[in-house]
N, C-alpha and C positions, 0 to 999 in steps of 0.2 A: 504493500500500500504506500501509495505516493503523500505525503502533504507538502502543501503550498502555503507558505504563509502570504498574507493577500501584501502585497509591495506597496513602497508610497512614490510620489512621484517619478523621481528618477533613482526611486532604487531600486537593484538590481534584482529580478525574481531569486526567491531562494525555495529550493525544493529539497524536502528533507524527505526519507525514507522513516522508516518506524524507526528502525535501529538507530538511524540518525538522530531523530527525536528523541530518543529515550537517552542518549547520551548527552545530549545537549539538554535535557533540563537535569539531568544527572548533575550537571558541574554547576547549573544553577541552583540546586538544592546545597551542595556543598560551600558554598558563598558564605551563609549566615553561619554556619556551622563553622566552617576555619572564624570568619570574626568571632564569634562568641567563645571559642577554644583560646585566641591569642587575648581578649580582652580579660580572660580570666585565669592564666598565664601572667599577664600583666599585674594585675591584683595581688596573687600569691606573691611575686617577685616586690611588690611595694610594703605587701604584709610584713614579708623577712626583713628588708631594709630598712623599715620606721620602725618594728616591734609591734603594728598595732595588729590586734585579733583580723583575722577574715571574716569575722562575726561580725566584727565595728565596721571592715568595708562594704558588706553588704547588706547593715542593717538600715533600714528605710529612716530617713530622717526625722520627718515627721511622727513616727512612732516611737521614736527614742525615749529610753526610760526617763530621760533628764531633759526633755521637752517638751511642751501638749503639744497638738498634732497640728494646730496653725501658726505655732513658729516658722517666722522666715516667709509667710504666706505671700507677701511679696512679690520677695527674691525668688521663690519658686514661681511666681506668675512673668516674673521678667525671663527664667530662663527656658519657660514652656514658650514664649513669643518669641525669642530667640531662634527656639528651634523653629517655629514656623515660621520665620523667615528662610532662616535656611532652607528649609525642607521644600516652601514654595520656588527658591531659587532653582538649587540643585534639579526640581522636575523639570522648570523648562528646560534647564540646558539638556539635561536627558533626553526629554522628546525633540530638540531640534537636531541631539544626536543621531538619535533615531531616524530624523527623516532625511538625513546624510548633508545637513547645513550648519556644521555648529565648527565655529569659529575660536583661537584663540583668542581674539580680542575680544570678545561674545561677555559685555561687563556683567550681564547674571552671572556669569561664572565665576568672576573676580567677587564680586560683589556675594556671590554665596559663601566664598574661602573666609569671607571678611564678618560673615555671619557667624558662622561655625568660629573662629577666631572669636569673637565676642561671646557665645554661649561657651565655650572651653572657659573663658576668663573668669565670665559669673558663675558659671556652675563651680567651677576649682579653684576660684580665686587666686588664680595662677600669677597676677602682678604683686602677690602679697607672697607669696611660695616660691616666686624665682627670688624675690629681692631679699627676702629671708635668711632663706635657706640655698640660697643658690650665688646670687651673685655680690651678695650684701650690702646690697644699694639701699637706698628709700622706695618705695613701694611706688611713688609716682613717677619715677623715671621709667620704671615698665608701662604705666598707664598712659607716657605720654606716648611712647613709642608706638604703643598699638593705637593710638589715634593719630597718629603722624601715616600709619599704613593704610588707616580708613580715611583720612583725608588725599592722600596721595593717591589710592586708588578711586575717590573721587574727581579726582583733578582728571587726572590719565581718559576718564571716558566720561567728561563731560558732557562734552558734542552728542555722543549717545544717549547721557540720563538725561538732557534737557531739562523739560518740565518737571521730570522727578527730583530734581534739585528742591521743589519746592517744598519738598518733606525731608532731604538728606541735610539741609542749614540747620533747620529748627533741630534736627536731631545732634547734631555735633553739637550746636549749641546748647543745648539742654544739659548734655552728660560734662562742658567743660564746665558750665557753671557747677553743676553736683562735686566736679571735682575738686572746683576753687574751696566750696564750701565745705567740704570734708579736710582740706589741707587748712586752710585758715581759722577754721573755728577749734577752738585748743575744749569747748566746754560741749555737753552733751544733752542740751536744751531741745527738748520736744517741739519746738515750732524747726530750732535748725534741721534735726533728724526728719521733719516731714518735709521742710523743704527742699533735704537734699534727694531722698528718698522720689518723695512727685516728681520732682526735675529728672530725675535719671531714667524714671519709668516714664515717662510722656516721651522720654527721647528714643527708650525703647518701642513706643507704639508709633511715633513718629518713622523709627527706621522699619517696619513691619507693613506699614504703609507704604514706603518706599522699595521693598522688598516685593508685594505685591503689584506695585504699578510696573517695574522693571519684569517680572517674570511676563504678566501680560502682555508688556508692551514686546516684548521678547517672542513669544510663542503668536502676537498676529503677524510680525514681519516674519515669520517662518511659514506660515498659512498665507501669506500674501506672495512671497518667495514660490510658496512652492504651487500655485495658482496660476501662477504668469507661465510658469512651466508647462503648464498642460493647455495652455492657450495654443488652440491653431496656428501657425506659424504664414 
């Protein structure tokens, strides 16, 4: 038995046999499985390094015997939009892979690395844990660098976000204000804590916005691209 998977514009028919098929979703079943084997590999290897239990690595935060279960409630709502920005980036570039038009320069793709950069950061608080425990800096010399790479790769594809600029400002500016204010205020007063807090999450729904107009505007020029193509010549 022959199958066809149905082709997209100009890409090429591909005709798989069973045996074919069945190996080829064989090595896509293997996929999650090698990551979740290296991700928990990784774990055990951080277990023995720090000393903490693999109990404490895998235990749910919000569950934790030393927190009620809306601690952080937040930070966990900044690093679920995080991932939705990524996650809505990462698909288009996928599907314009898919329909054999996806670009190095193609800024959803930069722009999703820069995503996933910023949910690693909140989720692990990674400018606090390299400058720590790593390079023994101040904590904001990491924060400025990775806003020096989300600015730069705003710069780089301008011309392409356009109009999305008018969410990718507000959001830079939202998170540098958060920062000024977490560096400058030396006291722990409940109006600064909200103010820095709103500010940083408005910037996260700002870039999620942003996130969403780029993957869209991303996946019509590829449905627009690949339209002209089947146009009569």
């Amino acid at each position: 038995m022959i199958i066809m998977d149905k082709p997209m514009a100009h890409e090429k028919l591909i005709i798989r046999r069973r045996s074919d098929m069945t190996s080829y979703n064989t090595k896509r079943l293997q996929r999650p499985l090698i990551i979740c084997v290296l991700v928990i590999l990784v774990a055990v290897i951080i277990s023995q390094a720090t000393g903490l239990s693999f109990e404490t690595l895998s235990e749910d935060a919000s569950m934790s015997s030393s927190r009620t279960w809306l601690t952080g409630a937040l930070s966990t709502l900044g690093i679920i939009l995080f991932a939705m920005a990524a996650g809505i980036l990462f698909f288009a570039v996928s599907i314009r892979k898919r329909m054999g038009i996806s670009k190095r320069n193609n800024p959803a793709f930069w722009l999703a690395v820069c995503s996933f950069l910023l949910l690693l950061d909140d989720a692990f608080q990674i400018h606090e844990t390299l400058s720590s425990h790593v390079f023994n800096i101040p904590d904001w010399v990491i924060q400025i660098a990775i806003g020096q790479i989300i600015i730069l790769t705003l710069i780089i594809f301008r011309s392409a976000i356009q109009s999305s600029f008018v969410f990718a400002l507000p959001a830079i500016f939202c998170w540098a204000a958060s920062v000024l204010i977490d560096l400058l205020s030396d006291q722990f007063a409940l109006s600064l804590i909200l103010l820095e807090d709103s500010l940083k999450l408005l910037g996260i729904f700002f870039w999620l916005q942003l996130a969403i107009d780029i993957g869209r505007r991303s996946l019509e020029n590829a449905i627009n691209s690949n339209a002209k193509l089947l146009e009569p010549s």
